[in-house]
C-alpha positions in Angstrom: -5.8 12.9 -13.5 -7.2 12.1 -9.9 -9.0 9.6 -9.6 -10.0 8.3 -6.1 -11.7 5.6 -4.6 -12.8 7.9 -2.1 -16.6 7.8 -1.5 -16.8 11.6 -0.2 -18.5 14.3 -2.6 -16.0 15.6 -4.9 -15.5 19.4 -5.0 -13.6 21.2 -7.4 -12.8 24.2 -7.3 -12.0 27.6 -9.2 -8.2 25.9 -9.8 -9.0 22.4 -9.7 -8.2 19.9 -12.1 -9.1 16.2 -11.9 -5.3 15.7 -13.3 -4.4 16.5 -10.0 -2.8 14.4 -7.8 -0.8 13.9 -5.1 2.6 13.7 -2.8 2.2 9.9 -3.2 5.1 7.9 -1.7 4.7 4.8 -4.1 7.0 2.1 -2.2 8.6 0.9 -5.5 10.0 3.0 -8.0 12.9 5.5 -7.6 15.8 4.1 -6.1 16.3 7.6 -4.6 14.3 6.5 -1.0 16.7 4.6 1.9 16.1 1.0 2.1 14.0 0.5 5.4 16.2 -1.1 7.8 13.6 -3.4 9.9 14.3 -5.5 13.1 12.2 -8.5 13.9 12.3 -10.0 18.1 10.9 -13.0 17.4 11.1 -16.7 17.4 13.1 -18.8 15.3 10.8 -21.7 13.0 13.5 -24.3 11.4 11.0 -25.2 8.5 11.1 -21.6 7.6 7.7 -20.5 7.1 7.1 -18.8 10.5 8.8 -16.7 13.0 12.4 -15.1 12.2 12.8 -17.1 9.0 9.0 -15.3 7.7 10.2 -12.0 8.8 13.1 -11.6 6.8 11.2 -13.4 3.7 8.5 -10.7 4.1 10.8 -7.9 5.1 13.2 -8.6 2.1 10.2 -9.1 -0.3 9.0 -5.3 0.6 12.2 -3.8 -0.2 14.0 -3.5 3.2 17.1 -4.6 4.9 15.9 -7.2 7.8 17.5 -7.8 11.4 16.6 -10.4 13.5 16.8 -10.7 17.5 16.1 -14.2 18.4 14.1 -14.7 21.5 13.1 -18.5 21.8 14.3 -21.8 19.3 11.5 -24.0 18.4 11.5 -27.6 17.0 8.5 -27.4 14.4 7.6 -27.8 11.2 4.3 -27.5 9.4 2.4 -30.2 11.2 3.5 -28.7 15.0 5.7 -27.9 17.5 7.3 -30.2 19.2 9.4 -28.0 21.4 10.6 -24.6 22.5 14.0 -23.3 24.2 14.3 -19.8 25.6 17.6 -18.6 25.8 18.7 -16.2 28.8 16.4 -13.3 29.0 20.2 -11.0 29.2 21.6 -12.4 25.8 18.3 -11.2 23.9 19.5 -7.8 25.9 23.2 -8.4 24.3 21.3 -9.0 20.8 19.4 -5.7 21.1 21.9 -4.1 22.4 24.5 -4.4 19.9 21.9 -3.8 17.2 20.8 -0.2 18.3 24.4 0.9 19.4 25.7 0.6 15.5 22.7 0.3 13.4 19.5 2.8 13.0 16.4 1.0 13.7 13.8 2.5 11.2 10.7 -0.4 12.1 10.6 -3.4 15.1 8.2 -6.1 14.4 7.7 -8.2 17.7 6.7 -11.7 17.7 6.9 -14.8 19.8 8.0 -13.0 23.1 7.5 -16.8 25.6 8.2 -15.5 28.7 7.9 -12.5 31.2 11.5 -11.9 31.8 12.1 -11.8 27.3 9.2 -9.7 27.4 10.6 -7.2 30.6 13.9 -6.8 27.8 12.3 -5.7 25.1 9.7 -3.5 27.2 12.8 -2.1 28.6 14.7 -1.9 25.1 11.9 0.1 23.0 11.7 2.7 25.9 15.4 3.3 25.6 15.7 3.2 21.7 12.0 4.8 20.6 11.7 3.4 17.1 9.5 5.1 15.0 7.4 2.2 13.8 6.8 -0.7 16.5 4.5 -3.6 15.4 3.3 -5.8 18.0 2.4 -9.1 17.0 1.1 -11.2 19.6 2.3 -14.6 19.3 0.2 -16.7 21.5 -1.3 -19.7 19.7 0.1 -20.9 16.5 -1.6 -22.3 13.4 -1.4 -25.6 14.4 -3.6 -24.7 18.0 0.0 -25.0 19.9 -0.1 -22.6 22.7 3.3 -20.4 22.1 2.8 -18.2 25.4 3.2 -18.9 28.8 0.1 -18.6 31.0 2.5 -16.7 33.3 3.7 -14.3 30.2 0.1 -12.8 29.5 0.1 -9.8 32.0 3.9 -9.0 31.2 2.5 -8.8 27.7 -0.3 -6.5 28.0 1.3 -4.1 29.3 4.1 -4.0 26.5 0.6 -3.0 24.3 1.0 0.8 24.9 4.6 0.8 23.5 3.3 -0.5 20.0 2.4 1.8 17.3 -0.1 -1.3 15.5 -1.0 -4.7 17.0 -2.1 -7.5 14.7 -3.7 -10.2 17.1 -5.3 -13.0 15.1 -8.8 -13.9 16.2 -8.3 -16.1 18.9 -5.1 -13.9 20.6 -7.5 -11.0 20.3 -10.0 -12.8 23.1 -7.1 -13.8 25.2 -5.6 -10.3 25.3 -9.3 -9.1 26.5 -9.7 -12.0 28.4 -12.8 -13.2 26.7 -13.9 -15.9 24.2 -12.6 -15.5 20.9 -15.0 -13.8 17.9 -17.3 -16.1 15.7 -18.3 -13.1 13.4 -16.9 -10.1 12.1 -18.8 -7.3 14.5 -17.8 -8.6 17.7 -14.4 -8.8 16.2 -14.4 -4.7 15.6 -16.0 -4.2 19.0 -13.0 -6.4 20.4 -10.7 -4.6 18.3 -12.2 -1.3 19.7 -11.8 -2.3 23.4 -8.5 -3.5 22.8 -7.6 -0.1 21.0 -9.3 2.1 24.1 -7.3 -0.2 26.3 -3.9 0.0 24.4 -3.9 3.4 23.0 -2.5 1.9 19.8 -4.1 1.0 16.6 -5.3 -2.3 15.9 -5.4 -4.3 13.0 -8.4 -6.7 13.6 -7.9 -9.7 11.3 -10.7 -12.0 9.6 -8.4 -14.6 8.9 -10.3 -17.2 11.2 -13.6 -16.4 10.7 -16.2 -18.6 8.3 -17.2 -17.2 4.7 -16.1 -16.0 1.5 -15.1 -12.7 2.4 -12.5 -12.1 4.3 -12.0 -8.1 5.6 -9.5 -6.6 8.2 -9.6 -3.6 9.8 -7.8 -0.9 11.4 -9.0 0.3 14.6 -7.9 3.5 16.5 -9.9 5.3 19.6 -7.5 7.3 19.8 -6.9 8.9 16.2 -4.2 8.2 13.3 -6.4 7.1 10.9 -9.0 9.3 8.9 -11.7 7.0 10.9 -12.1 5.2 13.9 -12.2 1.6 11.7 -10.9 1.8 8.2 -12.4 -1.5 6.9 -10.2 -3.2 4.1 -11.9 -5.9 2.2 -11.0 -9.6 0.3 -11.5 -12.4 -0.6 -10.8 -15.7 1.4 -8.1 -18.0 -0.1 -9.3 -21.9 0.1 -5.8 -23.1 0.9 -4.2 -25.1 3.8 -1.3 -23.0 3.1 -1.6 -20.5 5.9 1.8 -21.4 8.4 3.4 -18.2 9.0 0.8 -15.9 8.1 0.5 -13.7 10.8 4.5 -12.9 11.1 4.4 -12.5 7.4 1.9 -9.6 7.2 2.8 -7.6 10.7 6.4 -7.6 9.4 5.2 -6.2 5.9 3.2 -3.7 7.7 6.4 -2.8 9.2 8.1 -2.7 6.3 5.8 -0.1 4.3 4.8 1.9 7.1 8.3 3.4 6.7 7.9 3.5 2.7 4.8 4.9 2.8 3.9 7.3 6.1 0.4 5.9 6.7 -1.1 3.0 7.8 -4.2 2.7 5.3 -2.4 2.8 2.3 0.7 0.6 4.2 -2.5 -2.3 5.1 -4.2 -2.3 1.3 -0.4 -2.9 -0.2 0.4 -5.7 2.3 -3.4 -7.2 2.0 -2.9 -8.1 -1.5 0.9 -9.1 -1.6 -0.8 -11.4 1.2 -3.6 -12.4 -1.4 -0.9 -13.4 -4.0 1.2 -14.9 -0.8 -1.5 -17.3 -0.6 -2.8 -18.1 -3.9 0.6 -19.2 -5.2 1.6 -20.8 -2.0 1.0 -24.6 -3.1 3.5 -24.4 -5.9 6.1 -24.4 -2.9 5.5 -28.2 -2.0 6.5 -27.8 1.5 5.7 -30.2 4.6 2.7 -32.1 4.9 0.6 -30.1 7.5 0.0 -26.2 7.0 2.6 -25.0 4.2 4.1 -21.5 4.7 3.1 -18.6 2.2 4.9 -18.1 -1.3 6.9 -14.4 0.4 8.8 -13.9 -3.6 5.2 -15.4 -5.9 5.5 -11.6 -7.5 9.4 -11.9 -8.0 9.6 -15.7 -9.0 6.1 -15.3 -11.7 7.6 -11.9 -13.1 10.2 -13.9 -15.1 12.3 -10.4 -14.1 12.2 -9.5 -10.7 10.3 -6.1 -10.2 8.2 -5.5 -13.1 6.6 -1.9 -11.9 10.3 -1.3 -11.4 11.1 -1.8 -15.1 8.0 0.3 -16.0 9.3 3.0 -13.5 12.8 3.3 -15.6 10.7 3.7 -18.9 8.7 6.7 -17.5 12.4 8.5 -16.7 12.7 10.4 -20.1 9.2 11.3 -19.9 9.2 13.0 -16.4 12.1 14.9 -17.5 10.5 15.8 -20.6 7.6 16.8 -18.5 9.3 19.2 -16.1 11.2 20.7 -18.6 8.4 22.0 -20.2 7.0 25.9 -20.3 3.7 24.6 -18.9 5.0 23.3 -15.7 7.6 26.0 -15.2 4.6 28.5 -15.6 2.4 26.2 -13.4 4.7 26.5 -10.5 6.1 30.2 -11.0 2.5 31.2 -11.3 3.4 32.8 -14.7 1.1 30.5 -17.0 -1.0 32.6 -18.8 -5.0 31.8 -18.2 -6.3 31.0 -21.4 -3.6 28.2 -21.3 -4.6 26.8 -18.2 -8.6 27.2 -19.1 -7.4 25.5 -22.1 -5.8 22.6 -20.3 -8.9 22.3 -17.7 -11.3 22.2 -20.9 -9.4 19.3 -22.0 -9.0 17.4 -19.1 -12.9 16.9 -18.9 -12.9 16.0 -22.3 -10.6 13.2 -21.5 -12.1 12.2 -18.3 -15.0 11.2 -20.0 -12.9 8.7 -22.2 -10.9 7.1 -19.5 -13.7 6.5 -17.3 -15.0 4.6 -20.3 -11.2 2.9 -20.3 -11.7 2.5 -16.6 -15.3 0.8 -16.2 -13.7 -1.8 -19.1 -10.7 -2.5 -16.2 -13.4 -3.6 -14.2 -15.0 -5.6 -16.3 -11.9 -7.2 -17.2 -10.5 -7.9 -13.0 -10.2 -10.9 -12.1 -10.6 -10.2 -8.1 -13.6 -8.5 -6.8 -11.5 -6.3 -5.1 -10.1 -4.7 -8.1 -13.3 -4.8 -9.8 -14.7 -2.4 -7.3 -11.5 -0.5 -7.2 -11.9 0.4 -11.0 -15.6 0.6 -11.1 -15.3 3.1 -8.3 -12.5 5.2 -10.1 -14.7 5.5 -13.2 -17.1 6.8 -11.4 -14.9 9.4 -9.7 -14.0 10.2 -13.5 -17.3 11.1 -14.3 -18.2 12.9 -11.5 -14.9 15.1 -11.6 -15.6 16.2 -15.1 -18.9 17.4 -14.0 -17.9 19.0 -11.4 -15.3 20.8 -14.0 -17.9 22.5 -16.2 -20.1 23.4 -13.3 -17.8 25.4 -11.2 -15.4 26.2 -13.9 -15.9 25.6 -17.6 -19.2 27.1 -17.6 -18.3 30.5 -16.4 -16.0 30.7 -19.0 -15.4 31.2 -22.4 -13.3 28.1 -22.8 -12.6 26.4 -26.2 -14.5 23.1 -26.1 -13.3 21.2 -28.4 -11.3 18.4 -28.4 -7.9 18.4 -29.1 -5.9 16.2 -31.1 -3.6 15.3 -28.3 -6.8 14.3 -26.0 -8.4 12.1 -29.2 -5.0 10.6 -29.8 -4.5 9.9 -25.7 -8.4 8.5 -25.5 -8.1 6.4 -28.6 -5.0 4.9 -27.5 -6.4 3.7 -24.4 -9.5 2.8 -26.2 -7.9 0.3 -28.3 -5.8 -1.2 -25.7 -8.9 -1.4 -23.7 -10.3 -3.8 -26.9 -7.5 -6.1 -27.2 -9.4 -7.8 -23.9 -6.1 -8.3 -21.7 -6.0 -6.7 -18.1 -2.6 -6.9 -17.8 -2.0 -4.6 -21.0 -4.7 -2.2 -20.1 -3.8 -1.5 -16.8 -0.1 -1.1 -18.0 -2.0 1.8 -20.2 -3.7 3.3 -17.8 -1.5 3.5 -15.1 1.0 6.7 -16.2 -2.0 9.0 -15.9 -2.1 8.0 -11.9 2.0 7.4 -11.7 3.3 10.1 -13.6 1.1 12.8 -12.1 1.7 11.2 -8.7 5.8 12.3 -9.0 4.9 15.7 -11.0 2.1 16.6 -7.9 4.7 15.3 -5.3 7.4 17.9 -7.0 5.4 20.6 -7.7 3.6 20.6 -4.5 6.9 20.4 -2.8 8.2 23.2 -4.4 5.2 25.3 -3.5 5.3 24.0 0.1 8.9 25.2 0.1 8.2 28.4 -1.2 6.0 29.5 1.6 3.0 31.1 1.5 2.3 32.5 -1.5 -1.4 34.0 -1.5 -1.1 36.0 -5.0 0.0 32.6 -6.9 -3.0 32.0 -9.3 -2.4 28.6 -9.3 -2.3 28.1 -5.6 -5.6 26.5 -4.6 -5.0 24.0 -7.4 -1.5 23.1 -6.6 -2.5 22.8 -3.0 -4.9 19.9 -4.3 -1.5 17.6 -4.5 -1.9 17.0 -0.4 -4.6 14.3 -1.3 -3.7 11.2 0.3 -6.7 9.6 -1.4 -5.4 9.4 -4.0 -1.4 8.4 -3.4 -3.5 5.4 -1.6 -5.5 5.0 -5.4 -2.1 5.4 -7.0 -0.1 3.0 -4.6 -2.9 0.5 -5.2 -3.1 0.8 -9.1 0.8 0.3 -9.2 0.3 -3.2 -7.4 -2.5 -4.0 -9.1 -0.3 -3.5 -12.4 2.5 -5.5 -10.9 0.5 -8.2 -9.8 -1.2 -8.7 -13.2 2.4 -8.7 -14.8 3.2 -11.7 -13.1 0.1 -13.4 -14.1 1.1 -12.4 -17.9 3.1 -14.5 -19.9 6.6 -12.7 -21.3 4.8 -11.7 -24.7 1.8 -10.2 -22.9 5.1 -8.0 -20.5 6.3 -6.8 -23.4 3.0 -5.5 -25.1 2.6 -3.9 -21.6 5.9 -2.0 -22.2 4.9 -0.7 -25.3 1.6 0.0 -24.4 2.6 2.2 -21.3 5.8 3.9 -23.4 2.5 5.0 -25.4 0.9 6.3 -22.8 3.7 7.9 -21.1 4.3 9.8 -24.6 0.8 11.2 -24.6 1.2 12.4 -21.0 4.0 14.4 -22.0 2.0 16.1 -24.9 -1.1 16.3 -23.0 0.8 19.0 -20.6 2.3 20.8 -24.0 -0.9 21.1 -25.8 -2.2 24.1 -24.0 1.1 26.0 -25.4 0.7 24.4 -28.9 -2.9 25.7 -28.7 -1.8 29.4 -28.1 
């Protein structure tokens, strides 16, 4: 069932059905995708909440394999830095070097560069290699107001900017790179972004971590496309914590990190916002230093109890996705040879159940703790509704179409309406989140396999199964798995189990919700 947080009209059409969804690379589940092997050039921070040592942490916590090139050793901690050594500009060569001639670089993040001959190495290096994700973080001033950068450093660097893929300047590095004073509010921070992007060529992620208020957005900025707008505004909420050492590294090298996973930059940016969000929140339990702390990287490993929790949901879904493409539905589905009254059938009872979960839905919402997910499931219950009208206006109704509601659909719908009544999040969303992850690895196959296939014009099925190349909604269903995952490790280990059960339930009644059409005939 598609549900996306998209705010454009929705139009279905003669073969569209709001189950539909979409090639969505979720960065979490299968086991079957490569391990993103990620290289950070960058500075080394001996407390360990900044530089190299944050890299890794946020590399490793995103399910890659991180590399490090060290280009400067600093003597700091969370209060400041008392000093910084740059080693010779030719054994950061020897570093990269050796790297690129064994290993397979699938994402750089760059950091604290320090000086114009580091920075002439790598400008040199990333021309040779060509990575296929570079993110360019420009260390200039750290947390503590330290100036990391040499005055004589800030031409060599701008003109490395071309050769990044995204650059994540906080506020303050943002005016220095345009060579103006730093933003005090969010506009003049996107028309800085936006200069910076025309300049660059490269996207921008425009951060309001340093800006006054409750909220606190980003923003990715391109002039030059990549993105399905010029500025694709994310927002948040702002963290009240002194907690914030390390920040910057943390996020550019988990935007590294999932760019690989997940082929786009939007979805890559929501997924990293709120591992940041739960980064900071749970950062004081760390006890570290007496000046800025560094972020929690592992607060969704540690507060799991069990490591990976939408993992362990993933391997419970197994027998159902099997079950699900073994049956005559989705072989007729893809071959084209499902007969018409079953598919009407299936349609008819899709809108039934629409109007049910976007009941289930709108109670998620009420239930979020975050305004951010609030929204996010207000908005999909909306979506809900307005798909299922869409259904019987440009489909069911020129139909004959048996309306009534079939016991798989009640059974599916009271389900979630009693988990929704129990009052925990956690448990709901563990409920509702097969009917976005399970349709998410169907779409992916099945639109795959029609992709493969070639064009096949006489396929009655085909406008509908080409409604799986939605990235809208991969982005709704990347975001639903991490909001699932996230509330796990709020939940105690009683409230993880009933989430088990109560997404084995759901899983269940996905796999009978594609047979009903057949046990209807």
């Amino acid at each position: 069932m598609a549900v996306s947080i998209s705010t454009a009209p929705v139009v279905v059409d003669e073969a569209r059905s709001s189950k539909t969804i979409v090639s969505a690379v979720v960065p979490l589940p299968s086991g079957t995708r490569r391990v993103p092997r990620v290289l950070s050039i960058a500075g080394s921070d001996p407390s360990g909440g900044a530089g190299i040592q944050a890299d890794l942490k946020s590399i490793a916590a995103h399910g890659g394999y991180g590399m490090a090139a060290i280009t400067a050793l600093t003597a700091q901690n969370t209060q400041g830095v008392t000093g910084v050594h740059v080693p010779p500009a030719s054994f950061l060569k020897a570093q990269l070097d050796a790297i690129s001639a064994d290993i397979t670089v699938d994402a750089v993040k760059i950091g604290m560069l320090g000086e114009s001959e580091v920075i002439g190495v790598v400008r040199a290096w990333l021309e040779e290699v060509r990575p296929g994700v570079v993110v360019l973080d420009p260390v200039m001033v750290a947390t503590s107001g330290d100036r990391l950068l040499k005055d004589s450093a800030e031409a060599a660097l701008r003109e490395l900017l071309p050769l990044a893929h995204l650059i994540t300047p906080n506020i303050p590095e943002l005016g220095v790179l345009l060579g103006e004073d730093a933003a005090l509010d969010w506009p003049t921070a996107l028309e800085q972004g936006k200069r910076l992007a025309a300049i660059s060529g490269s996207i921008v992620l425009v951060k309001g971590g340093h800006l006054n208020g409750r909220e606190c957005p980003d923003a990715l900025v391109s002039t030059t496309g990549g993105l399905s707008q010029d500025v694709v505004e994310v927002p948040g909420e702002r963290v009240n914590t002194n907690n914030s050492h390390g920040t910057g590294c943390s996020l550019s090298s988990a935007m590294a990190t999932l760019r690989v996973a997940t082929g786009d930059w939007e979805a890559t940016l929501r997924l990293a916002k709120q591992w940041l969000l739960g980064a900071l929140t749970q950062s004081p339990s760390l006890e570290v230093g007496r000046g800025n702390g560094p972020i929690h990287h592992f607060h969704h490993v540690e507060r799991s109890g069990s490591g990976d929790f939408a993992g362990r949901l993933w391997e419970e879904s197994v027998p159902d996705l099997e079950a699900i493409y073994s049956l005559d539905f989705i072989r007729g589905l893809q071959s084209g040879d499902l007969p018409e009254h079953q598919f009407a059938y299936y349609l008819a009872q899709d809108a039934l159940y629409l109007n049910g979960y976007s009941r289930v839905l709108a109670r998620a919402g009420a239930l979020a703790p975050t305004e951010e997910e609030q929204l996010f499931w207000a908005r999909s219950s909306q979506v809900c509704l307005e798909v299922e009208s869409e259904l019987h206006r440009s489909w069911l109704s020129t139909r004959t179409v048996d309306s009534t509601m079939g016991p798989v659909t009640k059974a599916y719908v009271d389900h979630l309406l009693a988990v929704s009544a129990t009052g925990s999040y956690a448990v709901l969303l563990a409920a509702i989140l097969p009917c976005y992850w399970l349709y998410a690895e169907v779409g992916h196959t099945l639109h795959k396999a029609y992709q493969e296939a070639g064009s096949l014009s006489s396929h009655p099925y085909s406008s509908w199964l080409a409604t799986y190349a939605d990235e809208e909604f991969a982005a709704a269903t990347r975001q639903a798995v991490l909001f699932t995952d996230a509330a796990a490790a709020r939940a105690s280990e009683p409230e993880r189990a009933r989430m088990i059960d109560a997404f084995r339930h759901s899983c269940s009644y996905e796999v009978g919700f594609f047979d009903a059409p057949r046990l209807h005939a």
